[in-house]
N, C-alpha and C positions, 0 to 999 in steps of 0.2 A: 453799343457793343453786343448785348444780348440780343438786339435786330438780326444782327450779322451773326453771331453764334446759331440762332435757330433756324436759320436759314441754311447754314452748311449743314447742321445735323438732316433737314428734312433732304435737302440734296445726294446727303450722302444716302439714305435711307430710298429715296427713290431710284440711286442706285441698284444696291441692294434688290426694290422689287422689281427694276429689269431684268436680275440676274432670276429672278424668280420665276420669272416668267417661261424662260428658255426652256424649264424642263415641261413646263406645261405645253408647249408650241412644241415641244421634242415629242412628249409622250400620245399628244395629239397625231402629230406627222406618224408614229409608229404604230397605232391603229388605223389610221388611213391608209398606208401604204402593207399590211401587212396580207398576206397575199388570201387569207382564209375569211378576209373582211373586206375585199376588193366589191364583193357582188351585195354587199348591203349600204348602198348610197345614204341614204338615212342618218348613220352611224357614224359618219366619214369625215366630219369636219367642225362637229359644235366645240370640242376643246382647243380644237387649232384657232378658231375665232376671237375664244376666249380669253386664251394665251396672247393672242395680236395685241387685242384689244386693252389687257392689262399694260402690254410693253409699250406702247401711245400712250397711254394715261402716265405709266410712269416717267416717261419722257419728257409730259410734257409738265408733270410737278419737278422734276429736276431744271425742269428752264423756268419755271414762278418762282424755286427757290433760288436758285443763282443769279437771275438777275430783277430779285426782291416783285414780282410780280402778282400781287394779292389777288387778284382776281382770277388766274390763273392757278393761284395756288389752293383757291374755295373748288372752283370748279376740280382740279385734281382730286381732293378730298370726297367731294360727292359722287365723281365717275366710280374712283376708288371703291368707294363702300359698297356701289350698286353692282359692279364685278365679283368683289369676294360676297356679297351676296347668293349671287346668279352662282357663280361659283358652286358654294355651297349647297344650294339646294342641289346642283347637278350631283353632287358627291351625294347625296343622301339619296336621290333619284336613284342611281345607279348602283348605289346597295341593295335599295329596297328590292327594285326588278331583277336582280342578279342574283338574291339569296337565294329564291331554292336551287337545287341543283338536281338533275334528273339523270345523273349517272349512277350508274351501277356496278361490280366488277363479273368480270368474264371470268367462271375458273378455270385455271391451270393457263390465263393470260394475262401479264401486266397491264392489258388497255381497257377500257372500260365503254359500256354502251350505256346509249343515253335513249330514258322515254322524253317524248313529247310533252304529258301530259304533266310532265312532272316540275316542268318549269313556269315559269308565274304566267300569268294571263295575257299580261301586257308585252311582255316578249311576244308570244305565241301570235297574239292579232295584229301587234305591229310589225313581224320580218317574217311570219311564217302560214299567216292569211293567204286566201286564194290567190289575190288580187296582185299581193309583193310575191307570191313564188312565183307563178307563172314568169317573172321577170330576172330573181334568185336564179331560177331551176336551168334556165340555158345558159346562164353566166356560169355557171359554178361545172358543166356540162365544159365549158369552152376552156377551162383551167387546167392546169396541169397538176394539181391537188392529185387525184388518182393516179395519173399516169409515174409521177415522182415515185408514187406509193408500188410501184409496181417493179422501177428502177432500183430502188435500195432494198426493196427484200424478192433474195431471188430464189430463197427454198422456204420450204412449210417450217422449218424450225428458226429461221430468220423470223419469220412474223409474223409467230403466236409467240415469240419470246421479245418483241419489241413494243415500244411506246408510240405507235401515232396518236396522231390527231383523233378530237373530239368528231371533227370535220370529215377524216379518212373514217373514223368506224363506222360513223352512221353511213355517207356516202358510197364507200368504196366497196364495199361488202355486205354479204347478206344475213342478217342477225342471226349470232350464233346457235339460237335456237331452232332454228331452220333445219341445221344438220346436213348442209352444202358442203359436198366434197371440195376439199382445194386443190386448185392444179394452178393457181396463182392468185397473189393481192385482188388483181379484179377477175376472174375468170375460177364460178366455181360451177358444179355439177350434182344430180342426182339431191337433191335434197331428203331424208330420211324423216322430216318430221314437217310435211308440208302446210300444216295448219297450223302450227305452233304458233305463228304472228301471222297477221294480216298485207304485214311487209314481203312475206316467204313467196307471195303469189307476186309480187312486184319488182323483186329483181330481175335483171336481165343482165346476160353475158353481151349484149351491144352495149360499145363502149361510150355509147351517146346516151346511153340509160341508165347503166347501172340501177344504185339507189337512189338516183334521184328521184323518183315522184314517192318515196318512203319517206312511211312519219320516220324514221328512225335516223334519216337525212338533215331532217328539218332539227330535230331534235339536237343533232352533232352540231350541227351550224348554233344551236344559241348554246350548246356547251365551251365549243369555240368562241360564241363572242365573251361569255360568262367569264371564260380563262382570262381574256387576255384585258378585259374592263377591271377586275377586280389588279391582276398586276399595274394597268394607270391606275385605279383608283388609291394605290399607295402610294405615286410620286405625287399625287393631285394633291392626297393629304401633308405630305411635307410642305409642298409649295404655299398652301393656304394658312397652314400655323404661322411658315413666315411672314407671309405677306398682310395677316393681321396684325402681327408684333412687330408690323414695319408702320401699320397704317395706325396704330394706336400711340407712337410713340410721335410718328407725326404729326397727329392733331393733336397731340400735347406742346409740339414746339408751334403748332402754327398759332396755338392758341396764347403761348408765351409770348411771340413775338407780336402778335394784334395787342396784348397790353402794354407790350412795352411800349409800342408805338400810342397808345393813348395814352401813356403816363406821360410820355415826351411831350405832346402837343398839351396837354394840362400843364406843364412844366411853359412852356412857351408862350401859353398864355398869359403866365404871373409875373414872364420875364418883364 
């Protein structure tokens, strides 16, 4: 009877972490598919893997427990653990690299510009090295990231009074300090203070240029990824408190039900 009792509880519980899963495989699909993370290949699919991977393992500890499959149910147990492992290190991974933050605010504008240098090492060498922009710098060129930005704000008090993108300030515009007249989102004039950044010499009114080859670009792009890692990094966190308190509770019944299963067979021996 307690055979069969810890086997539905672990059944039901691997339930449970399929449902766990789905926001992981969600919050994965929603940096991959989000349009300001389209040009960073790299970035694009270790949680959706993760998430797969977890909904298999729990799948298939719901078919060890439902039809009493032990060996199935070891194996479940040890994929189990080496997921919310991997797991976890990624959530701490993705803190550490994500904490600093290299914004700043613009005044007399709610959006904010970001340096380069201000964001951690590991971001900067891994998506913003010679080698990945060169590859970044025409994707991001072939988006419609600016051009949107040009579509929703159609006078100068539209947008210096608006919130874009990490993504649009570095890219789309030429660092405020510059002191570039606006005559539009992408298309500014006459710069006032042309030495002020090193950026100032690198803008261009061609719309295949813009700020792309600007650290100030490069810069927006990891304030962009920074944003939108830290908001998964909060479904990731839910996902994983439950899916230890699913997996400690399970190898508590599997561990029930291997004695009981030895008490029975010492039991059957005396018979």
């Amino acid at each position: 009877m307690v055979m069969g009792v810890s086997n539905n509880i672990t059944a039901i519980l691997n339930l449970i972490a399929t449902l766990a899963s789905i926001p992981i495989i969600a919050s994965g699909i929603w940096l991959a598919s989000n349009p300001a993370n389209e040009c960073i290949t790299n970035f694009r699919w270790p949680i959706v893997i993760i998430g797969l991977l977890i909904l298999l393992v729990s799948l298939a500890g719901f078919v060890g427990a439902y039809w009493n499959k032990q060996g199935l149910l070891a194996l479940y147990l040890f994929s189990m653990a080496l997921l919310i492992a991997l797991l976890l290190i990624l959530l701490v991974f993705a803190f550490v690299v994500t904490r600093p933050n290299g914004a700043y605010h613009v005044p007399g504008t709610p959006f904010k510009e970001y340096r380069l240098h201000a964001f951690s090492a590991w971001l900067r060498n891994h998506v913003t090295a010679s080698g990945s922009w060169r590859k970044i710098r025409p994707c991001l060129a072939a988006s419609d990231v600016c051009t949107k930005l040009a579509q929703n704000y159609l006078t100068a008090h539209q947008f210096f009074n608006s919130h874009i993108s990490p993504l649009q300030s570095g890219c789309c515009k030429p660092p405020t300090a510059c002191g570039y007249n606006y005559v539009s989102p992408i298309l500014w004039t006459n710069p006032a203070n042309p030495t002020a950044d090193p950026d100032c010499y690198l803008w261009s009114n061609d719309q295949n240029q813009l700020c792309y080859n600007c650290d100030a670009c490069k810069a927006g792009l990891l304030g962009n990824l920074r944003k939108e890692w830290r908001k998964a990094n909060i479904i990731l966190i839910v996902a994983v408190v439950v899916l230890i308190w699913v997996y400690v509770i399970a190898c508590s019944a599997f561990r029930n039900a291997q004695t009981e299963d030895l008490f029975n067979r010492y039991k059957q021996g005396w018979v």
